[in-house]
C-alpha positions in Angstrom: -10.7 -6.4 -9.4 -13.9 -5.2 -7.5 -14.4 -5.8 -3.9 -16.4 -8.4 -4.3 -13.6 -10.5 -5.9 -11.4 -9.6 -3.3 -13.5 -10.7 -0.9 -13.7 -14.2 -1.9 -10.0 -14.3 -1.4 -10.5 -13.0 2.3 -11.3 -15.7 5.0 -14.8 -15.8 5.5 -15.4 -13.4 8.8 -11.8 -12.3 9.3 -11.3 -8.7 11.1 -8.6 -7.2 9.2 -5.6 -6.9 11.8 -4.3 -4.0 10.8 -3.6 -0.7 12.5 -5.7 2.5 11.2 -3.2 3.8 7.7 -0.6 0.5 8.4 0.4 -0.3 5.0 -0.1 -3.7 5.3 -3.6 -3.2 4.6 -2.6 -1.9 1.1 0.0 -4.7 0.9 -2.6 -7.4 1.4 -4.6 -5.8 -1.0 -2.1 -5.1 -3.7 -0.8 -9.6 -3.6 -4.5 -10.9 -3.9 -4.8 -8.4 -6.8 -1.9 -10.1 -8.2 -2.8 -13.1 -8.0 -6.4 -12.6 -9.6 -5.1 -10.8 -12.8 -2.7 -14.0 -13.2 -5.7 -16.3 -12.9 -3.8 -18.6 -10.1 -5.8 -21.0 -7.6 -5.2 -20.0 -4.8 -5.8 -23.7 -3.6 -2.2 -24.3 -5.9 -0.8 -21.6 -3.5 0.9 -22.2 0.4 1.5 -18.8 2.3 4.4 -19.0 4.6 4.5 -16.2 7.3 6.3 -15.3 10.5 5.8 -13.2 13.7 5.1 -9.8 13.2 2.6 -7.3 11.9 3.8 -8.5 8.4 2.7 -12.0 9.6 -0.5 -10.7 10.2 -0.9 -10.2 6.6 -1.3 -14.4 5.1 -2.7 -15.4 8.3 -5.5 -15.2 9.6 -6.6 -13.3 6.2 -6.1 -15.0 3.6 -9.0 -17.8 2.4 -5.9 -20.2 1.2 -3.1 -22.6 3.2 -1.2 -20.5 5.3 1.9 -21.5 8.0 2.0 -18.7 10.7 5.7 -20.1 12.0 8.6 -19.0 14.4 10.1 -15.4 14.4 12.7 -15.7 11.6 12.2 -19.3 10.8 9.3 -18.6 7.6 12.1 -19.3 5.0 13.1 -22.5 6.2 9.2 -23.8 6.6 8.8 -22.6 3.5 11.8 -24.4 1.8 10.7 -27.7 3.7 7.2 -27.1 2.2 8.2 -26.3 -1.0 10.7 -29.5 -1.3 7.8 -32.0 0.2 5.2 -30.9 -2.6 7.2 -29.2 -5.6 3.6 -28.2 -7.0 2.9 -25.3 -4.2 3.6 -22.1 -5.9 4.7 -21.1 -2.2 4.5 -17.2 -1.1 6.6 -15.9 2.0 4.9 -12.5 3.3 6.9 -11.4 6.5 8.0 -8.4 7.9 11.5 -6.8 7.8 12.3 -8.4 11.2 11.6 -11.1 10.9 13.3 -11.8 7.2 16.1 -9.8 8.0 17.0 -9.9 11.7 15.9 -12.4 13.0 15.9 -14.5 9.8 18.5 -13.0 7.5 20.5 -16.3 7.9 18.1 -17.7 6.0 17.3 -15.5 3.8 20.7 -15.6 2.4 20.4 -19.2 1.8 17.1 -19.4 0.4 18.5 -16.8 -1.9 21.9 -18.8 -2.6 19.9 -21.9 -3.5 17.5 -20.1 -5.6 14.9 -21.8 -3.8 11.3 -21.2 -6.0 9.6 -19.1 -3.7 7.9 -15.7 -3.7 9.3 -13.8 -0.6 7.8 -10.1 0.2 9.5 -8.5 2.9 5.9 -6.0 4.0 9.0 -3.8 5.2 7.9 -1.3 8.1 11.4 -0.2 9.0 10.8 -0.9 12.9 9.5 -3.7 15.1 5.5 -2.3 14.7 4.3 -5.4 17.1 6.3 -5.1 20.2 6.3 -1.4 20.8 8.4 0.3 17.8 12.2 -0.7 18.2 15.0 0.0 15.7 15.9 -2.9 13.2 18.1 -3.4 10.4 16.1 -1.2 7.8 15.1 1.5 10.2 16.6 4.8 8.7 19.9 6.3 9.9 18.6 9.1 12.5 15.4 8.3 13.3 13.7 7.8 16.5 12.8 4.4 18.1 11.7 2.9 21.3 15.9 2.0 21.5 17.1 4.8 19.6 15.9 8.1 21.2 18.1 10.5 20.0 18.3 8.6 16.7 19.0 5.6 14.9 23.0 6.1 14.6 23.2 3.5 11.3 22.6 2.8 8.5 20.2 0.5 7.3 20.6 -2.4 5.1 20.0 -2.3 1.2 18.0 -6.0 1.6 18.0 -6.1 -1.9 22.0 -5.6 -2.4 22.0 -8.2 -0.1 19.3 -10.9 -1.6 20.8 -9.9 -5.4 24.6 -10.8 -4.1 23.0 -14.0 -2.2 22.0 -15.2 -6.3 18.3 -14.7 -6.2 16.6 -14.6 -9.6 14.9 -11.4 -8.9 14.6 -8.5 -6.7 12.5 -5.3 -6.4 11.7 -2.4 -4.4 8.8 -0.4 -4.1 6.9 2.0 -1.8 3.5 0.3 -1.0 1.1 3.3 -2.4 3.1 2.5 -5.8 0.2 0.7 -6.7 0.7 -0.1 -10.0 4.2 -1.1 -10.0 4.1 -3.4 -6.6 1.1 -5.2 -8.5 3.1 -5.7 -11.8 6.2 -6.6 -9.5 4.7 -9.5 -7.8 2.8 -10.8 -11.0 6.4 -11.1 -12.5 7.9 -12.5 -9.5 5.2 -15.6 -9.4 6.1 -16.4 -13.0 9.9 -16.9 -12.4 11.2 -20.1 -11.7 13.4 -19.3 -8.8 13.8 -17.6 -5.7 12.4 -13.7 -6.0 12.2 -11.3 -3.7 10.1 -8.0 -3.0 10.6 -5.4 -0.6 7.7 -3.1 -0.7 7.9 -0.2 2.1 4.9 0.2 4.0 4.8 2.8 6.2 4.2 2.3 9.7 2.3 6.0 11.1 1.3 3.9 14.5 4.6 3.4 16.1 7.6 5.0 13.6 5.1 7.7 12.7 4.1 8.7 16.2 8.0 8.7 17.8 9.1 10.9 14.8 6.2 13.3 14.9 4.8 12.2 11.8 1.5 13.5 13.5 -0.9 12.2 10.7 -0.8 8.9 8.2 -0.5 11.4 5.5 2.3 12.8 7.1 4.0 9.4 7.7 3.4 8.3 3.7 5.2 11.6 2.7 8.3 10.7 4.7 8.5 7.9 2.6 7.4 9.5 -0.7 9.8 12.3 -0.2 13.2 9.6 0.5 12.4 7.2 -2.6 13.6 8.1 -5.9 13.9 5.5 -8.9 16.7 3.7 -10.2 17.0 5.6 -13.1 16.9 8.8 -11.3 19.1 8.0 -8.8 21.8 7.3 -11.3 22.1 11.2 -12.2 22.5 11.9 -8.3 25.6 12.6 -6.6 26.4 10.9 -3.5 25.5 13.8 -1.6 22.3 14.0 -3.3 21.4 10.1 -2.6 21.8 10.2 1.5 18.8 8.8 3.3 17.0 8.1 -0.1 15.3 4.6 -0.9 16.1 3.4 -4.4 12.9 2.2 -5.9 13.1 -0.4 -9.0 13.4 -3.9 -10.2 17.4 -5.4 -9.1 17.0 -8.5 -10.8 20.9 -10.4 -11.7 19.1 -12.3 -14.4 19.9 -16.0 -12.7 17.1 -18.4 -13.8 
């Protein structure tokens, strides 16, 4: 895909929202390419968002319908979408707030009906948009606008969570894993059911400046050096697995 292709995908005129090294950038990037190498119209397509940097991402980017909606409520405008016109291959992109805190109530619902949508939790570990507070995925010990001297728990394994709920499918994957995330999402479009991705992307603006991750390089490589693949992780001792991200496809196999 060239940048000319992408481009036609991109709102005519739109100023990429996106902090200088935010992953969402990438993210953005990585769905449209997704979509293109599956040969989908993106008129077919709805984009369901909430509020959030991760919001930012569908709209006001994307050249396709997109709902921007309430803080946690993107699921349920998404269901009511999806059940009105059965036709919409829908797309959720939201951030981990909103999906999990704010929305996880939700999310668990979506994922227990096996709704057919596409949900991608552009997962930033922190509240980027209103200053850089802790949430559910932000990792155990790190430093927040709410948790100076350290985050004191652990985050949630969203896709424990969404796989237990009954979705269809669920992967994790950092953002720079190009390849995979693009692969990921092409898969996740073709299954009839509700599918979830949680792609890390790293945040260098607001969890990368409060735990001196002086550089966006810097900030990617706290990432990089945390995330090791399922079938890695399996030869790891417990001790050996604290504060590491398990990267992979989760799926239960429910169609």
């Amino acid at each position: 895909m060239t940048d000319v292709d992408l481009k036609e995908y991109l709102r005519p005129g739109v100023t990429l929202p996106f902090c200088p090294g935010c992953g969402h950038r990438s993210l953005l990037r990585l769905i449209l390419r997704a979509i293109y190498e599956l040969g989908i119209n993106i008129d077919d397509m709805l984009f369901v968002s909430g509020i959030g940097c991760g919001g930012w991402i569908a709209s006001p980017c994307i050249n396709g319908d997109t709902l921007h909606t309430l803080h946690g409520r993107s699921l349920a405008f998404a269901t009511g979408a999806k059940m009105f016109n059965p036709k919409l291959k829908t797309m959720v992109i939201s951030g981990d707030g909103d999906l999990i805190d704010i929305g996880g109530n939700h999310l668990i619902h979506a994922a227990r009906r096996n709704m057919p949508i596409t949900t991608i939790c552009a997962d930033n570990v922190n509240y980027g948009q209103t200053g850089g507070q802790a949430c559910s995925t932000t990792p155990k010990g790190a430093v927040t606008q709410t948790t100076h001297e350290g985050n004191p728990y652990y985050p949630f394994d969203i896709c424990k969570l969404v796989n237990a709920a009954g979705a269809a499918y669920t992967a994790r994957y950092l953002v720079t894993q190009t390849s995979e995330v693009i692969s990921s999402i092409k898969k996740a479009l073709q299954i009839e059911g509700f599918t979830f991705i949680d792609v890390i992307s790293p945040c260098p603006t607001q969890f990368g400046r409060q735990n001196r991750l002086d550089t966006t390089r810097e900030a990617y490589k706290f990432f990089e050096d945390r995330c090791v693949t399922k079938e890695d992780a399996e030869g790891l001792s417990p001790a050996e697995m604290e504060g590491k991200i398990i990267t992979g496809e989760f799926s239960n196999g429910r169609s």
